[in-house]
DRENVODO-631623 format. One record per residue (C-alpha): residue number from 0; x, y, z. Coordinates in pm, 1 decimal, m for minus. Layout:
num_c1_c2_c3
NUM_X_Y_Z
...
This chain:
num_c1_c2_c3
0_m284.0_8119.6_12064.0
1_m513.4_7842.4_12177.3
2_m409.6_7660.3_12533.7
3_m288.6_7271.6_12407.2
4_m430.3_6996.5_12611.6
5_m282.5_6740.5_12441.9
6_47.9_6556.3_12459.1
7_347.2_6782.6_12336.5
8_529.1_6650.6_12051.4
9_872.3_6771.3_12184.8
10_867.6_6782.3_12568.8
11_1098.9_7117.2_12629.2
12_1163.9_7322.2_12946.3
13_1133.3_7706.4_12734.8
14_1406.0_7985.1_12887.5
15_1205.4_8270.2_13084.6
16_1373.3_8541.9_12770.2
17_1085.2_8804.8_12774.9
18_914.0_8971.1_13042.3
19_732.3_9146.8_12726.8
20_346.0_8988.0_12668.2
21_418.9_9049.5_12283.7
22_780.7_8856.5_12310.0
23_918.0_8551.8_12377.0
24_721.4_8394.9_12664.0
25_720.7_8007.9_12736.9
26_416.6_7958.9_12602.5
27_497.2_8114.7_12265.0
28_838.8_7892.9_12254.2
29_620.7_7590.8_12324.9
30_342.7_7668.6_12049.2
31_589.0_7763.2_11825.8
32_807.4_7417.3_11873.5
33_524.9_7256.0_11816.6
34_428.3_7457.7_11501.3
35_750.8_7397.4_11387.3
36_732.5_7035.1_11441.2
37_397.7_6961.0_11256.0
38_480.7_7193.1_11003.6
39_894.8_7215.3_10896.5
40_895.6_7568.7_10831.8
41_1010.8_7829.0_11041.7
42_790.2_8131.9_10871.6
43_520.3_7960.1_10926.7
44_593.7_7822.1_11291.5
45_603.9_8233.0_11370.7
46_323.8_8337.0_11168.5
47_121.2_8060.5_11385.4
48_284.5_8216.0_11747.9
49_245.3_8554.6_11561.7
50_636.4_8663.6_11613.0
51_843.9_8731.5_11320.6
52_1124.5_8460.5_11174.6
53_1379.0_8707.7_11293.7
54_1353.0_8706.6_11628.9
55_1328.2_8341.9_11607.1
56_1656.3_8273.9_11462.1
57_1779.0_8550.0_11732.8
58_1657.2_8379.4_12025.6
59_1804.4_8042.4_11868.4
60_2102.2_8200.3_11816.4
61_2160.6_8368.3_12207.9
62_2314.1_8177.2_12512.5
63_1991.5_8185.4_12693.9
64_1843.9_7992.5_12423.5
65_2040.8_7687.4_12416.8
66_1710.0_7499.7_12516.7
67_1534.5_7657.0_12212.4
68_1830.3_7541.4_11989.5
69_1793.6_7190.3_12133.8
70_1361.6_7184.6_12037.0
71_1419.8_7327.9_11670.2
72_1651.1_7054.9_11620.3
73_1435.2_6789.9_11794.4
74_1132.8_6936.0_11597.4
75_1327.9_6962.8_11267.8
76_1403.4_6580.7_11313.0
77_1058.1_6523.3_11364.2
78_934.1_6682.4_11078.6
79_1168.0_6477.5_10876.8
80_1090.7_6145.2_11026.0
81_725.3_6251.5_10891.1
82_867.4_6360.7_10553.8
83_1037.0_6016.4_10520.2
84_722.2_5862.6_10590.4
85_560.1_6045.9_10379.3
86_794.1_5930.5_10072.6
87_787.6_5579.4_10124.3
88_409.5_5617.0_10141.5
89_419.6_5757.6_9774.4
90_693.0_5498.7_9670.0
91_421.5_5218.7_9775.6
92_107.2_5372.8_9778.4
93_110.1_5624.7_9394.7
94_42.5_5927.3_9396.9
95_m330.0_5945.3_9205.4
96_m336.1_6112.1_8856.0
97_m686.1_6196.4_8716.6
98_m792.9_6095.2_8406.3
99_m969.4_6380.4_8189.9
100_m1240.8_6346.8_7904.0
101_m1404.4_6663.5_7741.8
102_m1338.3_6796.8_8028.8
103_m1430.0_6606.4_8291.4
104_m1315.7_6385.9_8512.2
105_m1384.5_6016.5_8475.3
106_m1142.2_5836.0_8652.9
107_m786.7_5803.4_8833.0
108_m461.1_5610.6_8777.5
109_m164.9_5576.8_9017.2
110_202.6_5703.8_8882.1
111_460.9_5476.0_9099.2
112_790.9_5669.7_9141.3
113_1049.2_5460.5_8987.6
114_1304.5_5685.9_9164.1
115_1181.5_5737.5_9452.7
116_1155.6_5356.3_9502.5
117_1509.5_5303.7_9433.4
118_1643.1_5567.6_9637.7
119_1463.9_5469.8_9942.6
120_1569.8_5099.1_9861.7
121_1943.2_5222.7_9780.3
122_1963.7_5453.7_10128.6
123_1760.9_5205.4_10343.0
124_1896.9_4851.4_10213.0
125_2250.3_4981.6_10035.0
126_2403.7_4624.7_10100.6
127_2080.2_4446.3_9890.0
128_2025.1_4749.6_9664.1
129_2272.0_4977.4_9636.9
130_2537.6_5043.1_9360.7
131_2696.8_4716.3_9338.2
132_2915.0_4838.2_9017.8
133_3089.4_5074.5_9244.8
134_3168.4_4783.3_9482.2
135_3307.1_4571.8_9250.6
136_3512.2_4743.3_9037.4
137_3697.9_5065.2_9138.2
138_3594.8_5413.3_9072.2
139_3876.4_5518.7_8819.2
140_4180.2_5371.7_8666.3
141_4466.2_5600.1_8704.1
142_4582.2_5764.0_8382.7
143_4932.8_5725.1_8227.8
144_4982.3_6132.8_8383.7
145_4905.5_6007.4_8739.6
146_5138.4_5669.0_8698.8
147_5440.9_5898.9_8533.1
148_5343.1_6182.1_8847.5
149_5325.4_5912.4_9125.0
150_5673.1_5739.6_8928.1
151_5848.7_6086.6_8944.5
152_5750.7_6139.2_9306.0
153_5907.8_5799.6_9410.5
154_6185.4_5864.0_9236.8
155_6293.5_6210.6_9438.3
156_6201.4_6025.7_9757.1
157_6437.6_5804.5_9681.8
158_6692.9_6060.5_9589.9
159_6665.9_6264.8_9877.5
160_6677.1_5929.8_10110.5
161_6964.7_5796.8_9946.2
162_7146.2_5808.6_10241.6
163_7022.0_5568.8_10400.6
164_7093.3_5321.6_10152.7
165_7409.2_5412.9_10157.9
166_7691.8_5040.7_10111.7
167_7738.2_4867.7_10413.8
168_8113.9_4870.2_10354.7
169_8130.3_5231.8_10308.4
170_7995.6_5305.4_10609.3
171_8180.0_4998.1_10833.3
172_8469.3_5150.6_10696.8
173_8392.1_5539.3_10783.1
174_8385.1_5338.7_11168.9
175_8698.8_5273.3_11174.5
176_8835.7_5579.9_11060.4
177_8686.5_5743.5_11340.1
């Protein structure tokens, strides 16, 4: 592991967890947040910091590593706000395709992501571009099973409330007797 003199990507105060040289130290939790950041994979992130994924998840998992917990997550969220950046470039950029002749290269053309384009239109701009259909007219139409069901159901409601609909005069008179 190589001393970083640069700016950390996720600014984390590591749990003292090892007093081992080959476990946990600070140092190792910082390269390995950092790994983890710049490279959304946890098997990697260890194989960079040289500790294995299980005693990764085991440190994220104990109460002194609530810290820990707190960077993978932050580093996680990084990596996907790169990911997501990473899409949209595709969606406007192409991805290049080469172009092959006996053989050999000659050339390049850019395939556009049709897909891609509308779901990062439909989950960015959902008002402007997403399903409008849905909006307008309702998922499903209840079927003539679910209008006799709901019918039936109303029905023994009433039944077993009947009570209170009992006659006014009925009861006026059950007053009096009293």
């Amino acid at each position: 592991m190589k001393p970083s003199h640069k700016e950390p990507i996720i600014n984390f105060a590591p749990e003292h967890v090892s007093s081992r040289h080959d476990g946990w130290t600070a140092e190792r939790q910082i390269a390995f947040i950092e790994a983890l950041a710049e490279t959304a994979c946890v098997e990697h992130a260890c194989r960079i910091v040289g500790m294995s994924d299980s005693s990764a998840y085991k440190l994220r998992r104990s109460a002194r590593g609530e810290m820990f917990r707190h960077a993978w997550d932050s580093a996680l969220d990084y990596a996907l706000h790169r990911l997501e950046q990473a899409a949209l470039s595709r969606a406007l950029n192409g991805v290049p395709r080469p172009i092959f002749h006996k053989g050999e290269q000659i050339g390049e053309w850019r395939d556009y992501d049709e897909r891609l384009t509308m779901f990062l239109l439909r989950s960015r701009r959902p008002a402007r571009y997403g399903k409008w259909l849905e909006r307008m007219f309702p998922k499903a139409l209840p079927t003539q099973d679910d209008t006799d069901t709901g019918l039936e159901d109303n029905l023994e409601n009433i039944e077993d409330n009947a009570e209170a609909f009992e006659d006014p005069e009925t009861d006026s008179r059950a007053r009096v007797e009293e």
